[in-house]
FITORFI-685794 format. One line per field, with one value per residue: residue number from 1; x, y, z of N, C-alpha, C, O in turn. Coordinates in steps of 0.02 Angstrom, whole numbers. Each point is the difference from the previous one (the first is absolute). Example, Ala and Ser with C-alpha at 12.3 -4.5 7.8 and 13.67 -1.06 7.14 Angstrom:
zafi	[1|2]
nxx	[660|-70]
nyy	[-284|54]
nzz	[390|-69]
caxx	[-45|42]
cayy	[59|59]
cazz	[0|3]
cxx	[45|-39]
cyy	[60|55]
czz	[0|37]
oxx	[52|25]
oyy	[-1|55]
ozz	[33|8]
END
This chain:
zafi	[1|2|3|4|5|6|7|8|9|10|11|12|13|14|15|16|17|18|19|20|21|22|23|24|25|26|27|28|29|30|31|32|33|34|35|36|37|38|39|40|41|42|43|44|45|46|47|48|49|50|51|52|53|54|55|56|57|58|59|60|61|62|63|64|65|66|67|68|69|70|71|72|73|74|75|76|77|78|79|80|81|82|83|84|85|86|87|88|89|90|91|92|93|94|95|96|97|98|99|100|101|102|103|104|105|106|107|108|109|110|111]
nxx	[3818|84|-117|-16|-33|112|-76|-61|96|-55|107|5|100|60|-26|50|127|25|-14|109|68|-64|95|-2|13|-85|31|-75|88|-96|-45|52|-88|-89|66|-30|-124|-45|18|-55|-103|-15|11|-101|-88|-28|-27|-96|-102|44|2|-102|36|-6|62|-104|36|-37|-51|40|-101|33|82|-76|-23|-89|-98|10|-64|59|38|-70|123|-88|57|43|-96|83|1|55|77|43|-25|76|19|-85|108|64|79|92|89|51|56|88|84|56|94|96|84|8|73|103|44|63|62|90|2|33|107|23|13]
nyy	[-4071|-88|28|-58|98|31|-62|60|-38|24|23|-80|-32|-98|-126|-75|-33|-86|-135|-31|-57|-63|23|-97|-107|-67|95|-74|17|-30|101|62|-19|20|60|-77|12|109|76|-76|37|109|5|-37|77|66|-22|-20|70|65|-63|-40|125|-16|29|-16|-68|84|-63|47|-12|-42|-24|-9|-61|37|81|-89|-6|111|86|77|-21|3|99|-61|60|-62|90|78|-55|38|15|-78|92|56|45|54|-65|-65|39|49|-85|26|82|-54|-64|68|59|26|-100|25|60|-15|-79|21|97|-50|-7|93|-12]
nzz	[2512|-45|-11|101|0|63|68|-68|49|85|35|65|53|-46|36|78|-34|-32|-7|60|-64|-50|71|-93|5|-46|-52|-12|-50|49|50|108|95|43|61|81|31|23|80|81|-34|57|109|0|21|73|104|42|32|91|112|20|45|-137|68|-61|10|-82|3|-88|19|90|-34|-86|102|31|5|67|71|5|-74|39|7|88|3|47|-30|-1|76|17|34|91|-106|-7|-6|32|21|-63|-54|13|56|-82|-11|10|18|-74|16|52|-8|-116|-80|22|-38|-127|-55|19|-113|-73|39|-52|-109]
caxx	[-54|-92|8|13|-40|17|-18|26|-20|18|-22|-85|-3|5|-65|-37|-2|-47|-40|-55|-7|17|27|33|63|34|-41|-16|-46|-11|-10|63|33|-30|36|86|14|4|63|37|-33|19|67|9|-32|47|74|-12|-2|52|32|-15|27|60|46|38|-7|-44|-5|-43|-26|30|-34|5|64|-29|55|64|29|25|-24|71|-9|8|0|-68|-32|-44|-54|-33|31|42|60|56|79|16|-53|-36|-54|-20|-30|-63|-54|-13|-59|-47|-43|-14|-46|-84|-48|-6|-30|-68|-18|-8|-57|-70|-20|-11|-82]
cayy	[45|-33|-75|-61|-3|66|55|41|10|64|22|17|53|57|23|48|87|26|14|3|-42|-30|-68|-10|-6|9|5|-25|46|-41|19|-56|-83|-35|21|-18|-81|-3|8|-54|-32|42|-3|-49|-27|46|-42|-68|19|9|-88|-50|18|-7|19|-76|-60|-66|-28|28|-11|-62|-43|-51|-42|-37|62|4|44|-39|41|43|12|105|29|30|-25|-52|0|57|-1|63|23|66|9|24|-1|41|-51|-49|49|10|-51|-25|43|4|-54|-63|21|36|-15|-37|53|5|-60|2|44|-36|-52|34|33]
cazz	[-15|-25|50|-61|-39|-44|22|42|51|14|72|44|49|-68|-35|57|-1|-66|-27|50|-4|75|-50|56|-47|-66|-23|-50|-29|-52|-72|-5|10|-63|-53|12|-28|-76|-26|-1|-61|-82|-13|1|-74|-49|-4|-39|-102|4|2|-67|-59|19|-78|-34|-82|-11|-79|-17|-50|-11|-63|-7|-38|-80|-44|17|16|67|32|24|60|-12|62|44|65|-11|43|-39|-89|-27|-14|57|-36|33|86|8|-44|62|63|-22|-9|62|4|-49|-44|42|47|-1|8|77|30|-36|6|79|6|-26|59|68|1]
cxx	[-60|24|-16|-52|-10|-24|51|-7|6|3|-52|26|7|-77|-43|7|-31|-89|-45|-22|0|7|47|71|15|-88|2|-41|-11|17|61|29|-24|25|76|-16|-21|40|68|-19|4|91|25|-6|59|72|-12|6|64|43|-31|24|83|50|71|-23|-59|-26|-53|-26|8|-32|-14|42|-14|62|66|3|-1|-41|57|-11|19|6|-76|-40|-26|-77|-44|18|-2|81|22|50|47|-22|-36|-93|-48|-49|-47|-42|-18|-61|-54|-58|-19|-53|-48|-54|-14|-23|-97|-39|2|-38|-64|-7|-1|-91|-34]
cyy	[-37|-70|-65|7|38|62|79|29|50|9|41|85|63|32|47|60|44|1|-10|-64|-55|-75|-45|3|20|-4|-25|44|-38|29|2|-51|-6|60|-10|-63|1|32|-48|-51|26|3|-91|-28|59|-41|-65|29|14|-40|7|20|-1|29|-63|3|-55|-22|43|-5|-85|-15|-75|-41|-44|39|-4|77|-26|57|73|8|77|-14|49|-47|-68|-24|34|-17|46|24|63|-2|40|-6|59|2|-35|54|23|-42|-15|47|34|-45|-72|37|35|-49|-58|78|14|-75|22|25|-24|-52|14|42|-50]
czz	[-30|28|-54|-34|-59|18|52|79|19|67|14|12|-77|-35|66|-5|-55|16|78|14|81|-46|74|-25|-61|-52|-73|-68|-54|-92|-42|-33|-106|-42|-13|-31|-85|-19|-23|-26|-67|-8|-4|-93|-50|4|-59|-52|-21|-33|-67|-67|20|-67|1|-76|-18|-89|-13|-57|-49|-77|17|-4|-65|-32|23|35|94|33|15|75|1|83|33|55|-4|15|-60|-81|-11|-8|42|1|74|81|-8|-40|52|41|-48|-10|76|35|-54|-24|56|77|16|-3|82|26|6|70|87|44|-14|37|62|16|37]
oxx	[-58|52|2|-13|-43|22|41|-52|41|-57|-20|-37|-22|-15|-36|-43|-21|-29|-61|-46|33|-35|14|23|46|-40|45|-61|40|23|6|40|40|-25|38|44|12|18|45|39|8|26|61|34|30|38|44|45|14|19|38|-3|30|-20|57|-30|-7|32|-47|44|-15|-61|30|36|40|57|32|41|-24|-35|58|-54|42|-24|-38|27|-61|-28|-44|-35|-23|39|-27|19|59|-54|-53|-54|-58|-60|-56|-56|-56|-59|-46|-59|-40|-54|-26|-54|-53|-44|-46|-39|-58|-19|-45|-57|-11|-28|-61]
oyy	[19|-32|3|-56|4|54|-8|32|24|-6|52|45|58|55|48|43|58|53|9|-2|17|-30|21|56|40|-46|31|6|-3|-32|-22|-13|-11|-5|29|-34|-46|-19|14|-47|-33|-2|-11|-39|-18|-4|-12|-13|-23|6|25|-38|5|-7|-10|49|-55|43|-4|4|-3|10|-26|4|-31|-16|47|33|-51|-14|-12|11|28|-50|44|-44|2|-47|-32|23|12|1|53|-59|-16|-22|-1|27|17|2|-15|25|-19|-19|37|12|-46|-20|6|11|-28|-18|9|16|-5|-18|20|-25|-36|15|6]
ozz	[5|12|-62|-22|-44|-21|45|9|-39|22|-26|-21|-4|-23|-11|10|2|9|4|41|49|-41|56|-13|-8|9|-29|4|-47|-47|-57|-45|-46|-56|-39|-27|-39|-56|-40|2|-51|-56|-2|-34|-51|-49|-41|-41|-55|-58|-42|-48|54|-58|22|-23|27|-30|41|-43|-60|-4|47|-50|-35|-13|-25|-31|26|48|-15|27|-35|27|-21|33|-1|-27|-28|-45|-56|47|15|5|7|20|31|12|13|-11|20|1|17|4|18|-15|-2|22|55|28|13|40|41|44|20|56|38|0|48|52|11]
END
């Protein structure tokens, strides 16, 4: 149904009956084509911001080693230095704090 360019193809004889069309083989609908290819650029960048958070473990708030201190390791997002204790913790940061602002940022590069 899309060809190597990602684009979508449609039979000639499906679009004739509808719109009247005189086509030969296979018709190209460009507007399509270029909404299959940013759809697959915005589902490309939501996968990365995705990947880059993670619920692991990181040192928070470290002291000085002058002061002898080493630092506490807390559970949560290392990306973000946020504390999270839970997955259900996690999925909220995730669509809260991580993806409004790649939203905010995709929209404003799209103007």
């Amino acid at each position: 149904m899309f060809d190597d360019k990602g684009c979508l193809q449609v039979q000639a004889s499906v679009l004739a009956e509808f719109y009247h069309l005189k086509v030969s083989d296979i018709l190209v609908l460009p507007f399509l084509c270029t909404f299959h290819q940013e759809s697959a650029a915005l589902l490309a960048a939501i996968q990365k911001e995705i990947q880059r958070h993670d619920l692991s473990y990181f040192v928070d708030e470290p002291p000085p080693v002058a002061q002898g201190g080493r630092g506490v390791v807390v559970a949560g997002c290392p990306a973000c230095r946020k504390r999270i204790n839970t997955i259900s913790q996690f999925l909220d940061h995730l669509t809260k704090d991580a993806m409004p602002p790649l939203i905010e940022r995709l929209s404003s590069s799209a103007d």
